[in-house]
matplotlib code that plots the C-alpha trace (Angstrom):
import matplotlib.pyplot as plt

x = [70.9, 70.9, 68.3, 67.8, 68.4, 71.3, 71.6, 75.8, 75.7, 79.7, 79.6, 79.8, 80.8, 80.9, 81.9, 78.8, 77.0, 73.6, 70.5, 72.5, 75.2, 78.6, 80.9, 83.7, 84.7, 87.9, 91.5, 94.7, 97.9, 98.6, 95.8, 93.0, 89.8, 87.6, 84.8, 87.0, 87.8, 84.0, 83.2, 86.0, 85.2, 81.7, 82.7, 84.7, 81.9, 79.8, 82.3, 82.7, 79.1, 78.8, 81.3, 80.4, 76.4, 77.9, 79.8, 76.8, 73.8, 72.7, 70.2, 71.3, 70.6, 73.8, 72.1, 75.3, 73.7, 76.2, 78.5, 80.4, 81.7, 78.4, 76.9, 73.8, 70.9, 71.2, 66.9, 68.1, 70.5, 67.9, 65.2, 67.2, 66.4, 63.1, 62.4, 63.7, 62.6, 66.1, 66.5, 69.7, 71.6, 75.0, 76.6, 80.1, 82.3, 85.9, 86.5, 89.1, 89.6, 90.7, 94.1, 94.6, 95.1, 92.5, 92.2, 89.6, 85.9, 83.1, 79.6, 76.0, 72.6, 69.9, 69.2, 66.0, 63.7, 63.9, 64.2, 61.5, 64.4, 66.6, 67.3, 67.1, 69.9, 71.8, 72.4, 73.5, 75.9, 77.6, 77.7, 79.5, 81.7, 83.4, 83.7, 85.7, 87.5, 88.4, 90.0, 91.9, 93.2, 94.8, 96.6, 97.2, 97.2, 97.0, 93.0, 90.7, 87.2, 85.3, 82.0, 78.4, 76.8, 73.4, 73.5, 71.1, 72.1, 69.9, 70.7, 69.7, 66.5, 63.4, 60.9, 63.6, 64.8, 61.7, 59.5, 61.5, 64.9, 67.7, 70.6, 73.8, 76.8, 80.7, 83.4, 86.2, 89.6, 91.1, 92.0, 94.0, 96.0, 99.7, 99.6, 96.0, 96.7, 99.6, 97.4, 94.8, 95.8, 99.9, 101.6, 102.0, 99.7, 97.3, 95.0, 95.2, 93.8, 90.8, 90.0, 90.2, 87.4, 85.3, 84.8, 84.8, 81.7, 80.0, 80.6, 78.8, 76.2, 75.2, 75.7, 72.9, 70.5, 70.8, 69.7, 66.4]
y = [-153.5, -153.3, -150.3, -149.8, -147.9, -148.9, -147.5, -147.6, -147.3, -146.5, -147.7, -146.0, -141.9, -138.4, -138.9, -140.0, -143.1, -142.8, -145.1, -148.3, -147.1, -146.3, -143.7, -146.3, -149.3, -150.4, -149.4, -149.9, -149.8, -146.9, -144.8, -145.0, -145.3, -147.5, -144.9, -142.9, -146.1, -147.1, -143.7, -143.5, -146.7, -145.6, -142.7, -145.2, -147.6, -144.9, -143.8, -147.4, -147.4, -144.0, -145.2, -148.7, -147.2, -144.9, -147.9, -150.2, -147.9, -148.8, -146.6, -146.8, -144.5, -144.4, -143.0, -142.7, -142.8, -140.2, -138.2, -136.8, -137.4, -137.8, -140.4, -141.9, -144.9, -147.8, -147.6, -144.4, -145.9, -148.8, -146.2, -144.2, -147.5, -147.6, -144.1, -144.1, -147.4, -149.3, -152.6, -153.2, -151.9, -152.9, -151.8, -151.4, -151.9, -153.2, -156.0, -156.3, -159.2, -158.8, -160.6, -158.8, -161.4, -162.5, -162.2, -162.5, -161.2, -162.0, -160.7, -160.8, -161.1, -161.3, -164.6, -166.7, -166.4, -162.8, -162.0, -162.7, -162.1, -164.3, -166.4, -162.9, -161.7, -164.2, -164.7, -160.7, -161.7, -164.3, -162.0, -159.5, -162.1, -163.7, -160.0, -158.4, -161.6, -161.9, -158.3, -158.3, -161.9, -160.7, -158.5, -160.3, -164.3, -164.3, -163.0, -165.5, -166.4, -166.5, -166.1, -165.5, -165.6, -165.0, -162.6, -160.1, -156.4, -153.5, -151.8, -155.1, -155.2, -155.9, -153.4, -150.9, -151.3, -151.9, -155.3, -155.8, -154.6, -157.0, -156.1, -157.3, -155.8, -156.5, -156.4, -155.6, -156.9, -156.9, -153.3, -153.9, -156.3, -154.6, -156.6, -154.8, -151.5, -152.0, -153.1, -150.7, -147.2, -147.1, -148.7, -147.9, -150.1, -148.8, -146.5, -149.6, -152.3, -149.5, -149.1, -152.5, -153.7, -150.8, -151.7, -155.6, -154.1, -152.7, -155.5, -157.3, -154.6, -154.7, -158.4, -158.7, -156.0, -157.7, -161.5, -160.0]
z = [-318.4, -314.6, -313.6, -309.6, -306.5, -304.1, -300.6, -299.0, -296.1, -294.5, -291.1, -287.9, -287.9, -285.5, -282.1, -279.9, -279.9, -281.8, -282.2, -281.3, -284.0, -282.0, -283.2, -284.8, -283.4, -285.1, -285.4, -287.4, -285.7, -287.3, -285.8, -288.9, -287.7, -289.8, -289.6, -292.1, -294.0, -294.5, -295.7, -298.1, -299.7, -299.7, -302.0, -304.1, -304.6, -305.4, -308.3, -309.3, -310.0, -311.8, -314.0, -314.8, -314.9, -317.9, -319.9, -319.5, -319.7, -316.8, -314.5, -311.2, -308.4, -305.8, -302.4, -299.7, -295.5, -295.2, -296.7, -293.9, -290.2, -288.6, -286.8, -287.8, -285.5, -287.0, -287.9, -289.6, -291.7, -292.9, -293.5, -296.1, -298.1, -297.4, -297.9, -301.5, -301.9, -302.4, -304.1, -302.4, -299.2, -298.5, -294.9, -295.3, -292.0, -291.1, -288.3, -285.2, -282.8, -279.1, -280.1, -283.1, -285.5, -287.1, -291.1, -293.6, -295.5, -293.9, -295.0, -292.5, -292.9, -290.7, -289.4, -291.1, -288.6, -288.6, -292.3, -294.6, -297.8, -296.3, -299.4, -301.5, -299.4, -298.8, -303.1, -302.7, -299.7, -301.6, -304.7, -302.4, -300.1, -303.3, -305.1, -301.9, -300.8, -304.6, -304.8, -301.6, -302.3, -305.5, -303.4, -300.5, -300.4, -296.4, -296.5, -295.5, -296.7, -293.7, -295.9, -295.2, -291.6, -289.9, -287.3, -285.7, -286.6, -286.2, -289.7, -291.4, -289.9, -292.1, -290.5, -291.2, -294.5, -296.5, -297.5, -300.7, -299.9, -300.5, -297.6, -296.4, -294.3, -295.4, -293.0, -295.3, -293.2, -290.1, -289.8, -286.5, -288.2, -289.6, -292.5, -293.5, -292.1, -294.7, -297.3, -297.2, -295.4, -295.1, -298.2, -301.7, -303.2, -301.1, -303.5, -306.3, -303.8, -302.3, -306.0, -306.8, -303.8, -304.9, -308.4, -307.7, -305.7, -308.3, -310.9, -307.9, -307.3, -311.0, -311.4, -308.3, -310.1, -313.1, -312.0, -309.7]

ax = plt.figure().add_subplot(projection="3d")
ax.plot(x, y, z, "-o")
ax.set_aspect("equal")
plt.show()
C-alpha cells in the first residue's frame, strides 16, 4: 500500500512574472500555451491518482500549487510541500528550443552539491523520466530520452521544499514542435495520449511511495 502526500505543481500561470516564476514560457504552433498544458495535466494526474488510490487502497493526499490561471514564486511553489509536509513534489513543465526542433523527456533535479536528497531524488527522476518517455513513445516513436539532469532551479530548492522531500521537475515535450502540438493539443488522439502520461505518472508516483 503506498500512503503519502504528493505536491503537483503545473508550471508557470496568470500573466506577470512572480517570485522568479514567469507567466509561461512555451508555445505550440498552434497558439497553446504550456501554462494551460501543465495545469491540465496537473488535473489529470491528480485524477490518475484518485483513481488508482481507490483500486489499491492506498492513502494518498494529492495537493495541486494551483488550481487556476495564477501565477505563483517559485519559493511558493516549494513551500506548499513543506507546509503539508510532502513526501514527493513533481514540477510539471513543457520545453522549446530557439530552432524549434528539438524532441524528447527530460526530468531535473538539483545539482549534488546543492541537494542533500540527491540520490533520493534522482531514484524519483528516473521513476518519472522512463514512465512519461514510455507513454509518449507508445504514441509517438520520434520522442527522445534525454533523461535525468542536474540543474539549479528555484522550485527544487532544498530550503524550500522541506528536509525530507523527494522532488523533481518533467518537461513533458517539445511543445513548439508540430509533430507535439499534434500529439498533445490538436489531433485526435490527443485526450488518449494526455490520459495515458497522466496515469503512467501515477503508476510512477505510487511505485516511488511504495519503495521509500
Amino acid at each position: 500500500m503506498a500512503k503519502g502526500t504528493i505536491v503537483i505543481d503545473p508550471g508557470h500561470g496568470g500573466t506577470v512574472e512572480a517570485g522568479g516564476s514567469s507567466p509561461n514560457n512555451a508555445t505550440s504552433p498552434s497558439g497553446v500555451l504550456e501554462k494551460n498544458v501543465t495545469l491540465r495535466m496537473g488535473f489529470l494526474v491528480r485524477e490518475a491518482l484518485q483513481e488508482a488510490a481507490l483500486a489499491g487502497n492506498h492513502q494518498i493526499k494529492v495537493i495541486l500549487t494551483r488550481e487556476a490561471d495564477v501565477n505563483l514564486g517559485l519559493a511558493a511553489r516549494a513551500r506548499v510541500a513543506k507546509k503539508n509536509k510532502a513526501g514527493l513534489f513533481l514540477s510539471i513543465h513543457c520545453n522549446a528550443s530557439e530552432q524549434h526542433n528539438a524532441r524528447g523527456v527530460e526530468t531535473l533535479i538539483s545539482p549534488q552539491a546543492v541537494n542533500s536528497n540527491f540520490d533520493a531524488d534522482k531514484a524519483f527522476a528516473q521513476r518519472i523520466q522512463r514512465a512519461v518517455f514510455g507513454a509518449i513513445k507508445a504514441h509517438d516513436p520520434n520522442t527522445k530520452n534525454r533523461g535525468v539532469k542536474a540543474q539549479k532551479l528555484g522550485v527544487l530548492r532544498d530550503a524550500n521544499l522541506g528536509a525530507n522531500t523527494r522532488a523533481c521537475l518533467v518537461e513533458l515535450e517539445f511543445i513548439d514542435v508540430k509533430a507535439v502540438d499534434e500529439l498533445l493539443n490538436l489531433g485526435p488522439n490527443g485526450p488518449q495520449v494526455r490520459g495515458a502520461i497522466a496515469k503512467a505518472i501515477a503508476a510512477a508516483i505510487i511505485e516511488e511511495m511504495q519503495a521509500a
